[in-house]
N, C-alpha and C positions, 0 to 999 in steps of 0.2 A: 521426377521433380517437375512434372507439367511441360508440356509441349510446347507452351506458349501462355504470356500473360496480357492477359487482357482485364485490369481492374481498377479501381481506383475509380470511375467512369473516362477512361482514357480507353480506347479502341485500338489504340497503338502501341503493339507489346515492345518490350526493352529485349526478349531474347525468346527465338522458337529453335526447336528441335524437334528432327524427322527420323524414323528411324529408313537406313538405309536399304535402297530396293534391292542389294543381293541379300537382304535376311531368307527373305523364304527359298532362295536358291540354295543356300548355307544349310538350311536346316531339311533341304531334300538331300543332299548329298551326304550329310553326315546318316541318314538313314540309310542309303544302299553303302558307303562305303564303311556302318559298321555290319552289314551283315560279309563284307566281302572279309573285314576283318575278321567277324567268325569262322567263316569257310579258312581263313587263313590256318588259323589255333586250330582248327577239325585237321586240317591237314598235316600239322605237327603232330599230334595224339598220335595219330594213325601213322605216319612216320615213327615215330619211337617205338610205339608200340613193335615193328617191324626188324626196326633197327637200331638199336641204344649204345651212342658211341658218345664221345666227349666234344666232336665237329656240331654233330647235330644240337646240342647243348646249346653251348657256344649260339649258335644260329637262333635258336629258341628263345634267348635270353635278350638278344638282340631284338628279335621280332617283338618280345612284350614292351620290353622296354620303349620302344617305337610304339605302340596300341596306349601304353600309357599316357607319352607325351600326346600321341594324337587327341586322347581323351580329352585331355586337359585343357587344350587348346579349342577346341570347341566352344569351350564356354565364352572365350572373346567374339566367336561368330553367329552365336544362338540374337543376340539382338544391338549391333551398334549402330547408334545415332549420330549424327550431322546436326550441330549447332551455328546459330544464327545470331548472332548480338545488334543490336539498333544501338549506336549513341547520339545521333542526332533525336532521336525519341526521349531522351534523359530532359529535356526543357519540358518535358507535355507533362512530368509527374509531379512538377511544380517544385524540384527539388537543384536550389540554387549551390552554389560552388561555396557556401556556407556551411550548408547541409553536408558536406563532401565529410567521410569520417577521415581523422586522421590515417597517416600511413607507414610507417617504420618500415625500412629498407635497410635487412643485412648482408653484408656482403663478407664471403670469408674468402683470407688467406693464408698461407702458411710456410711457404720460401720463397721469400723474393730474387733467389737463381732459380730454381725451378719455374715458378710464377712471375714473372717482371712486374716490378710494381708499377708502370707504365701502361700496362697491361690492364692492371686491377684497377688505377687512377680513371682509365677509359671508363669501364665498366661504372663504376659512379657516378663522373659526368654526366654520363649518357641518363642514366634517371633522374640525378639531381634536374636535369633537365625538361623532366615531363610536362604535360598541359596540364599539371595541378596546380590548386590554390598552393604556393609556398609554405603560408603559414601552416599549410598540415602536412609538412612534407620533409622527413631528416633520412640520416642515411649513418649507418653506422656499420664500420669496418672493422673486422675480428682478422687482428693481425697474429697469428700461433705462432711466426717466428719469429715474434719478439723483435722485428730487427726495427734500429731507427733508421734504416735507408726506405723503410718501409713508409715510417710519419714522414720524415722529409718529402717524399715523392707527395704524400697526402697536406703538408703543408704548401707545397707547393701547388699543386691542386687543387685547392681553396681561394689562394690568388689568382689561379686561371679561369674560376668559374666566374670571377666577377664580371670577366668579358665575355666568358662565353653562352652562359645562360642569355642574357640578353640578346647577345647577336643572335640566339635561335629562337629566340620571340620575334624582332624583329623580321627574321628571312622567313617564319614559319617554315625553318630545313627539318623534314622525314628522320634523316640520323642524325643522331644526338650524341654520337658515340665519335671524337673530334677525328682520332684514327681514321675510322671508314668513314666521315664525311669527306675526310681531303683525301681518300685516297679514289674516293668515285665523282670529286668535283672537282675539276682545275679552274685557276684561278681568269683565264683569259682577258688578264690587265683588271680583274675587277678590283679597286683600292680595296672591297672591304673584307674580301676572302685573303685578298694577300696580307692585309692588319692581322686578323686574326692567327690565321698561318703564321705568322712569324712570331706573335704571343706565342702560340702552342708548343714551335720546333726550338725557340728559346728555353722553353719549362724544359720540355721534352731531352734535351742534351743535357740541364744539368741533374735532371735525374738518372740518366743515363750513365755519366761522368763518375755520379757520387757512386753508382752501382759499379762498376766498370772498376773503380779503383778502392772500396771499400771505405773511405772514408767522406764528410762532410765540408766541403770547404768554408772557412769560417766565412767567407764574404755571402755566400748562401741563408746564411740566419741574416733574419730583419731586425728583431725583438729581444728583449730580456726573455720573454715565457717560452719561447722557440729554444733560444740560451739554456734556461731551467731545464725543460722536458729534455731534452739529450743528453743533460748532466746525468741523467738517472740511469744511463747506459756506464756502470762502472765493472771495475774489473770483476766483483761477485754476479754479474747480469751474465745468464746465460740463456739461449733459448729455451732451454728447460727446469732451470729453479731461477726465478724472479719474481717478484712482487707486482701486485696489479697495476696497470697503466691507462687511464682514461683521459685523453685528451679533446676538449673543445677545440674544432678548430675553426665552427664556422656557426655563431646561433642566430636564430630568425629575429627577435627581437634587437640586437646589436647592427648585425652586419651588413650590408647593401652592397648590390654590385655596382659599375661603372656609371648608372643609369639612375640609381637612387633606389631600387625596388629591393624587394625583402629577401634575401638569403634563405637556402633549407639548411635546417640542423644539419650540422657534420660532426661526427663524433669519430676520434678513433679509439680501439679498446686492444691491448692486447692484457690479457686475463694473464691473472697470477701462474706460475707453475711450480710445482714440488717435486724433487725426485723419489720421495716418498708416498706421491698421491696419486694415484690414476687420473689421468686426467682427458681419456675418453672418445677425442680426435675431436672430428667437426663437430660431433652431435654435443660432446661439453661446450665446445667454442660458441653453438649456436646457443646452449642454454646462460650461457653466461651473458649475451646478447639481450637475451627475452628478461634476466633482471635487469642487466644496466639501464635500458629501454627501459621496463619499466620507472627507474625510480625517475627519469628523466622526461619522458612523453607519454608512455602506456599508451600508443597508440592502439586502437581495437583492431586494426588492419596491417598484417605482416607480410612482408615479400621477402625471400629466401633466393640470394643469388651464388653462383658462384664467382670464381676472382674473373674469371674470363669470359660470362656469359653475358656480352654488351646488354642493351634498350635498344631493338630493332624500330620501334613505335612508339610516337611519344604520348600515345593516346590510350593504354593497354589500361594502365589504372580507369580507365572510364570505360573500358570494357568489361571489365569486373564490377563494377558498379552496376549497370544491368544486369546483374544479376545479386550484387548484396541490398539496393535500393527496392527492388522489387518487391511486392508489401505481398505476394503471395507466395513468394521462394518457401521452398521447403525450411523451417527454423535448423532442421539437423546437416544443413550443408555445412561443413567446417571447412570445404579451399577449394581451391580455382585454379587448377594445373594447366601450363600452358607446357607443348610439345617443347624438347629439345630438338633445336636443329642449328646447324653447324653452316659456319661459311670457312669458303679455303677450299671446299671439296672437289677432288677432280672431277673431271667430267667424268668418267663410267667410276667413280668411288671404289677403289680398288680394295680396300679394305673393311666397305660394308660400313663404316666409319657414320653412315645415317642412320644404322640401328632404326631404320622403315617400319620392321613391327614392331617393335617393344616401345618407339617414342612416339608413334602415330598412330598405327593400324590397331593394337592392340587396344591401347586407351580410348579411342570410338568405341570396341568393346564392352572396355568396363562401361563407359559411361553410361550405356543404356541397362546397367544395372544397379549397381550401388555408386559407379565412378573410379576415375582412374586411379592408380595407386601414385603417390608422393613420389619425383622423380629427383630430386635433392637440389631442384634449381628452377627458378621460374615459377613459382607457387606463390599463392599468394593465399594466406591463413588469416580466419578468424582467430585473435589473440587467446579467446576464451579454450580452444581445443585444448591447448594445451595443458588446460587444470580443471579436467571432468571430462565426460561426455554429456551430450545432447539437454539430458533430464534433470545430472546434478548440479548441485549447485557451485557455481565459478567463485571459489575465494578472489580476492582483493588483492592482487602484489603491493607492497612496500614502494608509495611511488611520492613526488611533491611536485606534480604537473604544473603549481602556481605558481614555482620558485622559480628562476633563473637556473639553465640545465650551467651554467657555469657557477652559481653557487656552492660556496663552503660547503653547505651541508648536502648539497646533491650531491655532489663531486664526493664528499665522504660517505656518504649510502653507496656511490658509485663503486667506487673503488671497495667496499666490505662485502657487496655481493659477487664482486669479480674475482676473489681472491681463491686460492688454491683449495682453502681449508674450507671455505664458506656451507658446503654441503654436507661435511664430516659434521662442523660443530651444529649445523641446525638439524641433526640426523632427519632432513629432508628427504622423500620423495622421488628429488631431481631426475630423472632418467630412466625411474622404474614407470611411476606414475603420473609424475611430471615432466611436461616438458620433451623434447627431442628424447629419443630412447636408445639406452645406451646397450652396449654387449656384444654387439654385433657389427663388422665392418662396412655392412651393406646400414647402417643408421638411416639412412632414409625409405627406406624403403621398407623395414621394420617399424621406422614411427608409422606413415603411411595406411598400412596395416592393422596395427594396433587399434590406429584412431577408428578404423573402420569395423572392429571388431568392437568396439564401446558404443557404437553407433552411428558415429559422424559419416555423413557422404560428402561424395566430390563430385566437380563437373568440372569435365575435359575445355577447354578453350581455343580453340586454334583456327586463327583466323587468317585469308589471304594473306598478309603480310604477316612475316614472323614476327612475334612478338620479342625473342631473345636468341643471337645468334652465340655461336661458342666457340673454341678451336677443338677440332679434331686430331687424334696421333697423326702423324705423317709416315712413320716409319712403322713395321713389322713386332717390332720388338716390343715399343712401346704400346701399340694398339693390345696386345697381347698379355702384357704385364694388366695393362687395366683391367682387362677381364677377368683374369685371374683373379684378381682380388673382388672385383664382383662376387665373380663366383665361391671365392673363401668364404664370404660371408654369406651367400645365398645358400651353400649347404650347412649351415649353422642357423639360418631360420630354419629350413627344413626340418632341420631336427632336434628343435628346441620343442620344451613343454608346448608352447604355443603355436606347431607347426600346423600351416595352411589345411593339409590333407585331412586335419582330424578337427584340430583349434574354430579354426579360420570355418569351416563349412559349416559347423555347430552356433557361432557366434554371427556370421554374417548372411550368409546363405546357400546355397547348391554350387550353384552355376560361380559367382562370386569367390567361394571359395575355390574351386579349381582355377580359375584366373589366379589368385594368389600361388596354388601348388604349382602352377605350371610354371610359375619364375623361380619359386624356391628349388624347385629340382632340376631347373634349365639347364646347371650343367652335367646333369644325367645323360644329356647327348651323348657323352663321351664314350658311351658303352656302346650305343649299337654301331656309331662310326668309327669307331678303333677295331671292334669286331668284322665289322663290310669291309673295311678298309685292307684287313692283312688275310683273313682266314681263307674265303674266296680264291684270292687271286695266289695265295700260297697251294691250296687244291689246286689250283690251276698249272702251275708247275709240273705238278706231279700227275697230271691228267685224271685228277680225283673228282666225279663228279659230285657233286652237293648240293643240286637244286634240279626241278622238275627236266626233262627233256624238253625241247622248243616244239616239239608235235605233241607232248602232253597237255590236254585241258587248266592242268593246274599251273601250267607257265604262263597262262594269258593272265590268271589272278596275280601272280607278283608285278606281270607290268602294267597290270590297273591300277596296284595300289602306287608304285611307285611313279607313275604319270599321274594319277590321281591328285596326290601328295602334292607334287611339286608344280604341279599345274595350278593347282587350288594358290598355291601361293604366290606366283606366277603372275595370276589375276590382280589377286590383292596390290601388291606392287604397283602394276599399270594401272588399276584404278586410282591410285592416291599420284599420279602424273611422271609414275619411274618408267625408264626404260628395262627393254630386256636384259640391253647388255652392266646393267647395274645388279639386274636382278640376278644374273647369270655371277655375277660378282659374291653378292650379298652371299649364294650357295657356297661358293668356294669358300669365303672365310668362316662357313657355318662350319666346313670339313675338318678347315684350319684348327679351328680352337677346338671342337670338336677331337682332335689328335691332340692337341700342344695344350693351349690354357685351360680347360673341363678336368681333361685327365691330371695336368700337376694340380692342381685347384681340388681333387679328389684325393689325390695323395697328399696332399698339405693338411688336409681337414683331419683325415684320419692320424694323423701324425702327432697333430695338435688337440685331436681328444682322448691321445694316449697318454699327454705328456709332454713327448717328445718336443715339438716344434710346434710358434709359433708364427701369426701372419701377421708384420706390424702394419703399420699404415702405411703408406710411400704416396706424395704427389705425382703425379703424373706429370714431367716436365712440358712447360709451355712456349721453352727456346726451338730453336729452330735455324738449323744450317742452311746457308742458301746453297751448297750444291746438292743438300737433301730434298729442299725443296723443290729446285729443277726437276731432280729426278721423278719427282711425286707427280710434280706436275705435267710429264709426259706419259704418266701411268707405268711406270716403271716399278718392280717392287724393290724395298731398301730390307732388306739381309747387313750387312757391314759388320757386325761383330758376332761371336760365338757362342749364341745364345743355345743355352737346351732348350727352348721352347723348338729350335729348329731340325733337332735330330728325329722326332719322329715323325715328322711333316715329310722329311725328309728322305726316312728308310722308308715311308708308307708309296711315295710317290715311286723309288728306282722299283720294288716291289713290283706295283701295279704295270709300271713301262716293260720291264723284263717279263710278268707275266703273259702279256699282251702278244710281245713282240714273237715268243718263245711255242704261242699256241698260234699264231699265224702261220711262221716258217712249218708246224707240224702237220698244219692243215692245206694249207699251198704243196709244199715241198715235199711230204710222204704223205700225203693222200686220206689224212686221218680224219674221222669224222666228228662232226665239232655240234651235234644236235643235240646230246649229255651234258656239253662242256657251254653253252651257248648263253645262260646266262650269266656265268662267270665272265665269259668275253665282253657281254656289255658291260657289267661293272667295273670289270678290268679298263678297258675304253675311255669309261666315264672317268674314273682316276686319273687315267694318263693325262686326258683334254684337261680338267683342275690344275697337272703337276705342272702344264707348261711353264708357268714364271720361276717354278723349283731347278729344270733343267734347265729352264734360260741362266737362270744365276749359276749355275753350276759351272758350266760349259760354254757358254756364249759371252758372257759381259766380262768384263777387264775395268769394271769402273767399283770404287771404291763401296757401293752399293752390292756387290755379289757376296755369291754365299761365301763364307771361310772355308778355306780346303782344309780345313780340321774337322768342319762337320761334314763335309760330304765323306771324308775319308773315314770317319765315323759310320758315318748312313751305311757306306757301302759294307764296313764292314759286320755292324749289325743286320742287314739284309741277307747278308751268306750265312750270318748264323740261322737266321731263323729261315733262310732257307733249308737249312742241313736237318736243323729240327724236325721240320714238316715231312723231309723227305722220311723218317723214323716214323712220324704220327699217321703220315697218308701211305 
């Protein structure tokens, strides 16, 4: 999509891009270490050929499975680039804040106890606040559960911006988000922090209050239409069969804040529900967004938030702009993905909880090829993506952009494309071919995909200062549930008509489409480190050897590959500014989910395309205990309840300790010789060093945070089975 632009007769481009100086290192390594990976497979042939048992197998199946992923992964390292935006350059293209296209800003949520609407109120703020003209500037909130504690917090919200937009024009304050402004700026006697502050923590307790005790206090409504709209919460209103709800709560032509100046659109929506109709999770809530939007602004320019992902910068929309402005951009760009990253995180990120390559490292990947894939938050779309690709031609949504967005007749377009049945009766399209794409749990990343395979490209954004910060799990459980479900729906692209490996390579490109297989089948992991994790160090037990002697030739090739491996990533890491000991983190929770959420995430999938079971949606709760958070915050791991994800995290770890400890005593103590057995001892080793926080919870902590002695008493005794097993197999 060009390097740089330089046209217009302007010399001063709006955005360059370099590709990165470890490509050519990338692409010498992937040359010897796949020939080490052949010599690998040569070495199994010829093993089997020797000697054909069900261990070797096992190990076999492992090792490909590993050459796979590795394959895969290559293609993010064959060419990623490094982008560059200018917005002080946007004045030289002669293109005045007139010019600026409109912008529609959705934001979804769906349980205001899982999600605090305080939470989600922030998250608004903070854009409604941008350094955009206003008049092109609305914000419209997709509430799925239906709740009115949800409008109230957003009616209330509406009042607070009058003061606080302005005060952040006036201070020109970086966060816009009022939460992390007062919690990084104290007031040191200034009158006009402590004004504001006390506007906020006023708002702030009675939506708290009305949260807290379920109901709306009547001294809290101002208005009849405040009055009306809550009326509508009757006893048939449920969060799953109710009629559609579009509320104006704040229009640019109307409203003005303390100061006189012009208000952005605020809308809330929460869309019809039927317990007779599918109704699809986020990806329906965002498409009911893209028509209410329409009949109301049609802005050509969309941003896709989640309820928790603040406006780090008030200036991102005009980062985007050097690049939709730019009179030589590629026409097939369809969005402008800016990284997920997280604030809250500990210092060594215990839980991997930055997700390094897949929301940063990886997407420099794509981008020096077709572009990153749709990450479900932080993106910002040409409107037109969504009804065609590149070539065809974009129909026209049903809109009355001259009307008043508070008009009769808006308000009734409004409310008929929000409604439950709205797609049945216009046997529409919506989710197949239009719009956000439905079927799949992973929806974003499926749309993402999709687009890319019709032709549309993407360019990565990620600049010094993050553009959208977000909360991260705190706890074990929770980081682990989310993947999971990632992962349900990541083996369900896999292995759809349109999967990556075949679809996606045919449709997009080589290299591109393996970047797609390698997420669709990411929790394939599960195989080779459920394999390393138990087979190994269960041989080991039993003084079985199963990999080359440590004076064999072929024992230096498994620790090339696996120093290789891990060092290559290692790098990666510390070049994007992580430490080791994050890095050393990030592995261990790859082990983690790799045993726990991959493996049930495997057995859900096949369960569910028996028949059998299925994977519903569940939010990710965004509450947060403060003695959990202590704990977090000392890098402590949180265990507390008796989760299965933790039994086999759990048997794999006493396993690994007992195998270690078991071949030590034999080797010290009777004098046995450990040159057969010796790569098992390191991976045994390497186990143990990972399980430390498993046997810390076990055995050492007394704080409400440790493991359940229901699952360790579990572990253990699942561990002696499958040690009895092996002893029968080895």
């Amino acid at each position: 999509m060009g390097s740089s632009t330089e046209s217009y007769g302007s010399a001063l481009p709006l955005h360059t891009s370099v590709v990165k100086r470890r490509t050519s290192a990338n692409r010498l390594f992937a040359i010897v270490y796949s020939f080490a990976i052949l010599s690998l497979l040569y070495h199994h042939y010829v093993a089997l050929l020797h000697s054909f048992n069900m261990v070797s197998l096992f190990i076999l199946l492992a090792d490909v499975v590993l050459v796979f992923m590795w394959t895969t992964s290559q293609a993010f390292r064959m060419r990623p680039v490094k982008r560059r935006v200018f917005v002080e350059h946007l004045e030289h293209y002669g293109k005045s804040t007139s010019d600026y296209p409109r912008l529609d800003v959705f934001i979804c949520t769906a349980d205001p106890y899982k999600e605090p609407p305080m939470c989600v109120v922030n998250t608004a703020l903070s854009v409604m606040a941008y350094d955009y003209p206003t008049e092109k500037l609305s914000v419209f909130v997709s509430d799925d559960g239906g709740s009115k504690l949800t409008l109230f917090a957003f009616m209330e919200a509406a009042r607070f911006a009058a003061h606080w937009l302005p005060y952040c024009r006036k201070n020109k304050i970086l966060e816009r988000c009022p939460e992390a402004y007062f919690k990084s700026h104290h007031s040191w006697f200034d009158p006009d922090i402590d004004q504001i502050k006390m506007i906020y923590e006023s708002m702030r307790d009675r939506v708290e209050n009305a949260v807290q005790t379920g109901t709306i206090h009547c001294d809290y409504i101002t208005n009849e239409g405040e009055s009306e709209a809550f009326s509508r919460w009757t006893d048939e209103f449920t969060p799953h069969n109710h009629a559609p709800l579009v509320q104006v709560l704040l229009e640019q032509s109307k409203d003005e804040d303390v100061t006189g100046h012009m208000m952005p659109n605020l809308v809330y929506v929460s869309r019809g529900k039927s317990m007779n109709l599918p109704h699809n999770f986020k990806a329906g809530a965002l498409n009911v967004l893209l028509r209410v939007s329409g009949t109301m602004t049609n802005a050509p320019v969309i941003l896709t938030l989640d309820a928790d992902m603040y406006s780090n910068d008030a200036q991102t929309p005009l980062h985007v702009l050097c690049y939709l402005l730019d009179p030589a951009m590629d026409p097939k760009l369809g969005y402008i993905q800016f990284p997920q990253m997280f604030h809250g995180i500990n210092k060594n990120d215990i839980y991997g909880g930055l997700y390094k390559l897949e929301f940063q490292i990886h997407p420099c990947g794509m981008d020096g090829l077709v572009g990153p894939n749709y990450l479900g938050t932080g993106c910002f779309f040409k409107r037109g993506v969504f009804f065609g690709g590149p070539s065809s031609e974009i129909p026209e949504p049903n809109h009355q952009v001259n009307k008043s967005i508070n008009s009769k007749q808006v308000l009734a377009m409004a409310h008929h494309v929000a409604d439950s049945d709205f797609e049945k009766q216009t046997n529409s399209k919506w989710g197949i071919e239009m719009g956000f794409r439905y079927g799949k749990l992973v929806e974003d990343f499926y749309t993402g995909y999709l687009l890319q395979c019709k032709g549309w490209k993407s360019i990565f954004c990620n600049p010094k200062r993050p553009a959208f910060l977000g909360n991260s799990p705190i706890n074990l459980h929770s980081s682990l549930n989310q993947v999971m479900r990632w992962s349900v729906g990541l083996h369900e692209v896999a292995f759809c008509r349109y999967s990556p490996i075949a679809f996606g390579v045919k449709s997009i490109n080589l290299l591109q489409g393996l970047c797609y297989t390698h997420y669709a089948f990411w929790p394939m992991w599960s195989i080779p480190i459920t394999i390393y994790a138990f087979v190994p160090q269960l041989a080991l037990l039993n003084f079985a050897s199963i990999f080359p002697k440590a004076s064999d030739p072929w024992f230096f090739l498994y620790i090339f590959l696996f120093l290789g491996a891990y060092g290559q990533e290692c790098l990666e890491f510390m070049s994007v500014g992580e430490t080791i000991q994050r890095w050393w983190n990030n592995q261990r929770m790859w082990t983690i989910r790799g045993l726990s959420c991959f493996t049930f995430a495997l057995v859900e999938y096949l369960l569910k395309f028996i028949g059998i079971s299925t994977f519903g949606f569940s939010v990710t709760s965004k509450v947060v205990e403060e003695e959990e958070s202590k704990r977090y915050s000392k890098g402590i791991f949180e265990f507390g309840v008796a989760s299965p994800f933790f039994l086999p995290i759990t048997t794999a770890a006493l396993i690994n300790l007992a195998s270690f400890m078991w071949v030590i005593v034999q080797v010290l103590f009777k004098q046995r010789s450990s040159d057969d057995l010796f790569m098992q001892m390191l991976l045994a080793s390497f186990g143990t060093v990972n399980g430390w926080p498993l046997y810390e919870a076990m055995v050492l902590r007394t704080d409400e945070g440790k493991m359940p002695l229901k699952v360790t008493l579990m572990s253990i005794t699942l561990a002696l089975t499958l040690y009895l097993v092996s002893s029968i197999v080895f």
